[in-house]
C-alpha positions as CSV (number, residue, x, y, z in Angstrom):
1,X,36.2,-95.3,-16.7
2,X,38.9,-92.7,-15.7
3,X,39.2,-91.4,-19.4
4,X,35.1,-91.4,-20.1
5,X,35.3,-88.7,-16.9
6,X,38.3,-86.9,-18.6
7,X,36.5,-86.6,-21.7
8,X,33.3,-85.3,-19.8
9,X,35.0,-82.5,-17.7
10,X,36.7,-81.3,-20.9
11,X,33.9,-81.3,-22.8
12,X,32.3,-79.0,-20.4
13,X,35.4,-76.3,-19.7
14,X,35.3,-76.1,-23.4
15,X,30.8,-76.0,-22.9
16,X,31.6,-73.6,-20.2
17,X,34.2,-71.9,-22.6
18,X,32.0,-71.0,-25.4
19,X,29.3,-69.9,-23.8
20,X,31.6,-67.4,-21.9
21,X,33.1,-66.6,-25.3
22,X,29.7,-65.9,-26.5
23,X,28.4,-63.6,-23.5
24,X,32.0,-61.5,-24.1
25,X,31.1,-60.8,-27.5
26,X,27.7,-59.8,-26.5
27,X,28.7,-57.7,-23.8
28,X,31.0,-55.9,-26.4
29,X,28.6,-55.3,-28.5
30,X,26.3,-53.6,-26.3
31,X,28.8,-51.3,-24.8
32,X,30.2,-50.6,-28.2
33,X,26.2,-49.9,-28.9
34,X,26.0,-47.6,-25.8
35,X,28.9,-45.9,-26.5
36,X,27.2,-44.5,-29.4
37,X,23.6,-44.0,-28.1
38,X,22.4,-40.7,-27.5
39,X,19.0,-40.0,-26.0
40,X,16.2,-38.6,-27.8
41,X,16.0,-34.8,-27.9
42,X,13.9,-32.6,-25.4
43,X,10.4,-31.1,-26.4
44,X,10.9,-27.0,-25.0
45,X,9.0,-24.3,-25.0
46,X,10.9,-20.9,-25.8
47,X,11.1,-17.3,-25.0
48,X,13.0,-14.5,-26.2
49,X,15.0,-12.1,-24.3
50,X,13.0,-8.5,-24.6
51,X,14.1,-5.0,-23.9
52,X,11.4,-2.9,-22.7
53,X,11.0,0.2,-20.6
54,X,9.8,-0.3,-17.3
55,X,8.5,2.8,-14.9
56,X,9.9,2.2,-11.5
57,X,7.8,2.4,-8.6
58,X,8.6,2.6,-4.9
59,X,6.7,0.6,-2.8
60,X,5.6,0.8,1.1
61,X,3.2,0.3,3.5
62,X,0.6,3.2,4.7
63,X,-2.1,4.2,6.8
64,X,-5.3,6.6,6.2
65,X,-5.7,9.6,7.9
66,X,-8.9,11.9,8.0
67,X,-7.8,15.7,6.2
68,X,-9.9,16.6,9.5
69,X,-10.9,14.8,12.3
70,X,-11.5,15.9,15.7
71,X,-13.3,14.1,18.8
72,X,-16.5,16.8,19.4
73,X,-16.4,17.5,23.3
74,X,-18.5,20.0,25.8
75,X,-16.2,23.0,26.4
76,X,-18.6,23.8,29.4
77,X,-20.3,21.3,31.7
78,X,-24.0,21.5,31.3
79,X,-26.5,18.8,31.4
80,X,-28.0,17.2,27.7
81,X,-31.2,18.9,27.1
82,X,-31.7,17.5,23.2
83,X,-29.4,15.2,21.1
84,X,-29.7,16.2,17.1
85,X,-27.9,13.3,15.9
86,X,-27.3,10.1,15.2
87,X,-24.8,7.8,15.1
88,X,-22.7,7.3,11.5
89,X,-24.7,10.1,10.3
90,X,-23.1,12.8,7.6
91,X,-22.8,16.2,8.8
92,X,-23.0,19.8,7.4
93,X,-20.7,22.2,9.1
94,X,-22.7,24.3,12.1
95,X,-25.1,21.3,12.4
96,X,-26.7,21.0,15.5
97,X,-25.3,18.1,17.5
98,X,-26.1,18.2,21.4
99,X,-27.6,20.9,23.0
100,X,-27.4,21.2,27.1
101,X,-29.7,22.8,29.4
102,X,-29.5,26.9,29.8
103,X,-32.2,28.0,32.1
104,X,-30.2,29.2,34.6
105,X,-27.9,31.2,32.1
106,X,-31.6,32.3,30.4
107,X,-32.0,33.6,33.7
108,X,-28.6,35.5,34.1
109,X,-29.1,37.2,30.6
110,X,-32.2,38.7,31.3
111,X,-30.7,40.4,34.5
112,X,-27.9,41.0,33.0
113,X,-30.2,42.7,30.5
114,X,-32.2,44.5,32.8
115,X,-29.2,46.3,34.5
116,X,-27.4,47.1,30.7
117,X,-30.7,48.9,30.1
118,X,-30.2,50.7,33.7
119,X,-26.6,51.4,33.1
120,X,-27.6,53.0,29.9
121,X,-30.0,55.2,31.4
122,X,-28.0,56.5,33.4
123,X,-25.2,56.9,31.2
124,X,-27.3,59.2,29.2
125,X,-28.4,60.8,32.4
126,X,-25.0,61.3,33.0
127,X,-24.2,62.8,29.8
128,X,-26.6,65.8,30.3
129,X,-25.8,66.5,33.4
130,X,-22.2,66.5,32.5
131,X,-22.7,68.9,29.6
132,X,-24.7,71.2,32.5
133,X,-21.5,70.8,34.6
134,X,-24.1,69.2,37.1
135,X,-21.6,66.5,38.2
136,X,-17.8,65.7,38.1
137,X,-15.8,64.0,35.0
138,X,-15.5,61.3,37.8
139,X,-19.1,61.1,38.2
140,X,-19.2,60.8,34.2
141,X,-16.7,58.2,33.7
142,X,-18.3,56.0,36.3
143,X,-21.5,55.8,34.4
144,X,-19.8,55.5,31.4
145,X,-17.4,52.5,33.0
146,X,-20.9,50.6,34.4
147,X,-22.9,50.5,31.0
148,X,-19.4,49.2,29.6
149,X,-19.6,46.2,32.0
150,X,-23.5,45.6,31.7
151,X,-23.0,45.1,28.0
152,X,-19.7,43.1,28.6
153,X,-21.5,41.1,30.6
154,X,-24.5,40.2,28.2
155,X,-21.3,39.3,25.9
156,X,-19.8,36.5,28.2
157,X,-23.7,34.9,28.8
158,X,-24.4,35.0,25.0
159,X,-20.8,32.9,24.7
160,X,-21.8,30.7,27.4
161,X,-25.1,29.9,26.0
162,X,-23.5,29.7,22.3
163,X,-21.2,26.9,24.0
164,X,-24.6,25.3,25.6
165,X,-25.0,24.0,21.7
166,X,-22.3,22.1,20.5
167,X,-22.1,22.3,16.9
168,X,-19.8,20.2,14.1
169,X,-16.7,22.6,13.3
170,X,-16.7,20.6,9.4
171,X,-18.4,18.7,7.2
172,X,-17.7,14.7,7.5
173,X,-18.9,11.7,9.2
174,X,-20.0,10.9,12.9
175,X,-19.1,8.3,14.5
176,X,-20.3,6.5,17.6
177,X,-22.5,8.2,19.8
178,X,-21.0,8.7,23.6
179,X,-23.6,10.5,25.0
180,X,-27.4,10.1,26.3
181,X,-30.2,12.4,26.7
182,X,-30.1,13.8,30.2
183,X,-26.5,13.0,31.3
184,X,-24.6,15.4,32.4
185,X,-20.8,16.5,31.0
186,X,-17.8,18.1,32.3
187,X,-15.7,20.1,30.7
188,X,-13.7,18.3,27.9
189,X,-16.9,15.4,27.9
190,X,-16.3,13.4,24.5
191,X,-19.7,13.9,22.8
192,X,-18.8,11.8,19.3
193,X,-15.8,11.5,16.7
194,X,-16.2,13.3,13.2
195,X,-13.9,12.5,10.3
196,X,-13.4,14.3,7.4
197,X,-13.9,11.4,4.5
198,X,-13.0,13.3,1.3
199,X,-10.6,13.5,0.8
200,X,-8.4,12.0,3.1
201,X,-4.5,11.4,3.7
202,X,-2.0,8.4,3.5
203,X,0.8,8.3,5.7
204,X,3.5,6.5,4.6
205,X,7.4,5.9,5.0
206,X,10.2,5.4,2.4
207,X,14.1,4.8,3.4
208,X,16.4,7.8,2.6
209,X,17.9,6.5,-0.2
210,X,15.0,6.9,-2.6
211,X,15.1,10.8,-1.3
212,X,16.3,11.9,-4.2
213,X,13.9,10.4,-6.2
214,X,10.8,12.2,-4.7
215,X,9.2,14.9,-5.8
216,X,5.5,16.7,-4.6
217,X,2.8,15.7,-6.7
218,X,4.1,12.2,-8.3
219,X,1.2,9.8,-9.1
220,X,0.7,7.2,-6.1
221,X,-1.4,4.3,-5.8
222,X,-3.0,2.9,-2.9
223,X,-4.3,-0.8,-2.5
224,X,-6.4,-2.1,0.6
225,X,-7.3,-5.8,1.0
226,X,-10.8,-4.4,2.2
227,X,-11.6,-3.6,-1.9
228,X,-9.1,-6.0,-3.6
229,X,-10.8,-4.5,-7.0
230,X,-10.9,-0.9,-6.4
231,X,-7.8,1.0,-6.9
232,X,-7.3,4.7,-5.4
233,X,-5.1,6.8,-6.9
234,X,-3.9,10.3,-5.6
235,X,-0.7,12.3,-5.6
236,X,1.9,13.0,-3.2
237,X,1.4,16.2,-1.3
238,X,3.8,16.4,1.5
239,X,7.4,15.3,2.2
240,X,8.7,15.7,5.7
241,X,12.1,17.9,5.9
242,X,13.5,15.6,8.5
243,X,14.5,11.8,8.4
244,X,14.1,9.7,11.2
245,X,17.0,9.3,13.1
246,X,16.2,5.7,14.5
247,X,15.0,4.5,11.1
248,X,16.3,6.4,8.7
249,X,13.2,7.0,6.8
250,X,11.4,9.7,5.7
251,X,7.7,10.7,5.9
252,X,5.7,11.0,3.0
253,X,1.3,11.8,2.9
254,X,-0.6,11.4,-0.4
255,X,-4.0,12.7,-0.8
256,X,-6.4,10.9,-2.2
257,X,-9.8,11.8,-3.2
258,X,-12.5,9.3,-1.7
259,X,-16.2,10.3,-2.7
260,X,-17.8,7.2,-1.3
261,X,-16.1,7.3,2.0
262,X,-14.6,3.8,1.3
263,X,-11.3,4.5,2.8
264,X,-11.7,5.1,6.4
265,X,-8.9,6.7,8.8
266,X,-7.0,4.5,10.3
267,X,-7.0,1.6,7.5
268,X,-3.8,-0.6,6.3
269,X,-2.8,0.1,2.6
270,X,-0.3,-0.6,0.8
271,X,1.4,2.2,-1.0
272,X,3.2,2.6,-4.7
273,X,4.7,5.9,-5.4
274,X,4.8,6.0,-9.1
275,X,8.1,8.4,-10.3
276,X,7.4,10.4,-14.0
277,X,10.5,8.5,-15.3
278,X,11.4,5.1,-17.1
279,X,14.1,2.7,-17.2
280,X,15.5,0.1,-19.8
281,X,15.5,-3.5,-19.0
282,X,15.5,-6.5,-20.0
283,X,12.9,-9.0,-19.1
284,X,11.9,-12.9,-19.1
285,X,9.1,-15.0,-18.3
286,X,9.8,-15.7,-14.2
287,X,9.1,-19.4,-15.5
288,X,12.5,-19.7,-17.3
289,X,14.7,-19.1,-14.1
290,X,15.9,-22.2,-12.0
291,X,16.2,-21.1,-8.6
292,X,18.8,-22.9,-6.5
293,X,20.6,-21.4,-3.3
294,X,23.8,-20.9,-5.1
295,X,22.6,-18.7,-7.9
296,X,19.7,-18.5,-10.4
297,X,20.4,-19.6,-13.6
298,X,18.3,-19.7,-17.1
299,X,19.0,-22.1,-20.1
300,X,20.0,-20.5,-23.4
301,X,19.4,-22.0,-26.9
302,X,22.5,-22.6,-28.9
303,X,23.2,-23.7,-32.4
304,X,26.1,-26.8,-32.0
305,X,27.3,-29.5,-34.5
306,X,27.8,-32.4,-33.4
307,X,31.3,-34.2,-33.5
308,X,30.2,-37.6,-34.7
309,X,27.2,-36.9,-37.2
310,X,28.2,-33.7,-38.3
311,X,24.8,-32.8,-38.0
312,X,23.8,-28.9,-36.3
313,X,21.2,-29.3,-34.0
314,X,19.7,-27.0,-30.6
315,X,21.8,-27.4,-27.4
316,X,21.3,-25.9,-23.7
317,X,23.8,-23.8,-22.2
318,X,23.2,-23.2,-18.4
319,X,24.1,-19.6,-17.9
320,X,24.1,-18.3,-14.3
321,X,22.1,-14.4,-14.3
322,X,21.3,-11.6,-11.5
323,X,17.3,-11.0,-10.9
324,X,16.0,-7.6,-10.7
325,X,12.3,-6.3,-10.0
326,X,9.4,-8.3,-11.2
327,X,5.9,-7.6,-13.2
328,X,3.2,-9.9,-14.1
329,X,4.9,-12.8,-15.6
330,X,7.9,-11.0,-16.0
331,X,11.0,-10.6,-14.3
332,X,14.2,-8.5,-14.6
333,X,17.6,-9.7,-15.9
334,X,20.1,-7.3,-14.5
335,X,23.3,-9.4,-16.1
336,X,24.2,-12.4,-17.6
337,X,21.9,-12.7,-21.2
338,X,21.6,-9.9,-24.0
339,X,18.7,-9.1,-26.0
340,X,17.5,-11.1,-28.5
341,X,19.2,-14.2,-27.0
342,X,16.0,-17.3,-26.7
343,X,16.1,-19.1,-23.4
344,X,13.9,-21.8,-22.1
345,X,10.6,-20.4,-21.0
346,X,9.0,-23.2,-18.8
347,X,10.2,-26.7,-17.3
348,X,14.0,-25.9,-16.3
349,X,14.3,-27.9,-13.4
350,X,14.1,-30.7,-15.5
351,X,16.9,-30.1,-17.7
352,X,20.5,-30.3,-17.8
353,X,23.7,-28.0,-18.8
354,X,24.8,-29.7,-22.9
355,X,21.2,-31.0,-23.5
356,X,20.1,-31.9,-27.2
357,X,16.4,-30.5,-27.6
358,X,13.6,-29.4,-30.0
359,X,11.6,-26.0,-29.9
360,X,8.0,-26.7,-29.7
361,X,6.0,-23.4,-28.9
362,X,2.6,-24.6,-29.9
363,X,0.9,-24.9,-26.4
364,X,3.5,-22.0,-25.1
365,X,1.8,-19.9,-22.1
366,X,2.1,-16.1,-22.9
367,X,3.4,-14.2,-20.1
368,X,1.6,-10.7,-19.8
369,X,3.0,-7.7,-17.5
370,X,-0.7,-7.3,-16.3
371,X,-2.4,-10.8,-15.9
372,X,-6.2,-11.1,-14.8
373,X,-6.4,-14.8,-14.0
374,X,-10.5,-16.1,-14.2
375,X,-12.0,-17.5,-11.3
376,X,-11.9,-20.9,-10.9
């Protein structure tokens, strides 16, 4: 009984020793199998590393001013006969806008026209006596002195009753009406604003560095969100001799034409001053960068034989670049590629630095420096 148990628990550690044998060997075998695995290459798209010319612009923020614009107001205080307006209306320069009552200056020019007409009479009266030696040079002077004022007088009514109609100083556009019929103003009243609408101004800003750059009568371009289609273009007109001493910018105004009164003073544009000269660069599709926080890198395409095969096939090499400006689809590469070098133009954060992969281009996207996506 004792040796039929011996011979049972040896034949199992010898059970159990084969079996262990035969899992070794297979363990072997699949790491000797891994060992020499490699994974299936990577389907890319590619781009090539272009040099281009690329005019630099300068870029800031702006607001519209009127070329004229004024708020119309009562120089004298008078009450409002007749209004000739209305309001948002275009204007002629010397239109009739608000007249105020004058019947009591009506009133003062005809006696002050009554007593010129006097004062003359006697001047002349005056005159022949004087040349008769009938009264003094004193005598003379005083008649001479009184017509003077009669007339001087008929002067100052006719201004007064020339204020008494308030008139537009330009051509433009009214704005809201702040005045009704029969009220009565004081001097300096607001009667309603009028704007000059073409062409108008853009203020803008630029920092001091880019002084040197600027020169009167460079192309600028002007973009509202009000007309996301509709581009203005103008040039620039004025640069301020000073630079602000808290922000250490410089004023700029560009003057734009604006024959349908689209841009309105006041407005938000954005501004891009557009300098005569160009620049070499080199660009990339913005879709072949990987972004990270400790530098932005693209993936080159290299040639590379491999060590066990012998066989050349296409590689990725990670190479770490500086950004510059950006157009379109395009962006700058300041350093860090050359051109004619072919980088990986989409799907980078996907791949890895020593990467074996294929070049597919078929269903490549093709970056433009001026896209026009369709609706959706």
């Amino acid at each position: 009984m004792t040796k039929k148990i011996i011979f049972t628990i040896v034949g199992l550690l010898l059970l159990v020793g084969a079996l262990a044998g035969l899992k070794l060997s297979q363990f072997q075998t699949m790491m000797a199998q891994g060992a020499q695995f490699a994974p299936p290459p990577e389907t890319v798209t590619t781009a090539e590393v272009k040099p281009d010319r690329w005019q630099s612009t300068l870029t800031a923020i702006g607001s519209v001013a009127a070329v004229q614009g004024v708020t119309v107001s009562a120089e004298i205080s008078g009450t409002i006969k007749s209004i000739e307006f209305e309001s948002g209306a275009t204007v002629k320069a010397g239109d009739v806008l608000v007249e105020l009552d004058t019947a009591i200056e009506q009133a003062q020019l005809r006696s002050a026209a009554a007593a010129a007409d006097l004062a003359r009479a006697n001047l002349e009266r005056a005159r022949v006596m004087r040349g008769k030696n009938m009264i003094s040079a004193a005598d003379f002077d005083a008649a001479e002195a009184q017509a003077k004022q009669t007339v001087a007088q008929m002067d100052n009514l006719h201004a007064v009753l020339a204020k008494k109609t308030i008139r537009a100083p330009f051509a433009g556009r009214l704005g809201m009406r702040q005045v009704n019929l029969g009220q009565f103003l004081d001097n300096g009243a607001t009667v309603v604003s009028l704007q000059s609408l073409d062409p108008v101004y853009v203020d803008f800003a630029l920092p001091q560095r880019y002084l040197a750059q600027l020169r009167a009568g460079m192309t600028v371009r002007v973009a509202t969100d009000a007309f996301p289609q509709q581009p203005f273009a103008g040039k620039l007109t004025a640069i301020s001799p000073e630079v602000d001493s808290v922000t250490r910018n410089v004023r700029l105004q560009a003057t734009l034409t604006n024959p349908d009164g689209r841009l309105k003073p006041g407005m938000y544009v954005e501004v891009t001053v557009v300098p005569p000269d160009t620049e070499p660069v080199l660009m990339i599709p913005a879709t072949a960068v990987l972004y990270a926080p400790y530098g932005d890198s693209v993936f080159l395409i290299e040639e590379k034989k491999d060590d066990k095969t012998g066989a050349v096939g296409k590689v990725l090499n990670q190479k770490f670049v500086r950004l510059g400006p950006t157009r379109g689809d395009f962006v700058v590469v300041t350093s860090g590629l050359e051109a004619g070098q072919t980088v990986v133009s989409t799907g980078v954060f996907k791949l890895r630095n020593g990467m074996r992969v294929v070049v597919d281009n078929a269903l490549a996207p093709q970056p433009q420096l001026a896209p026009k996506p369709a609706n959706s």
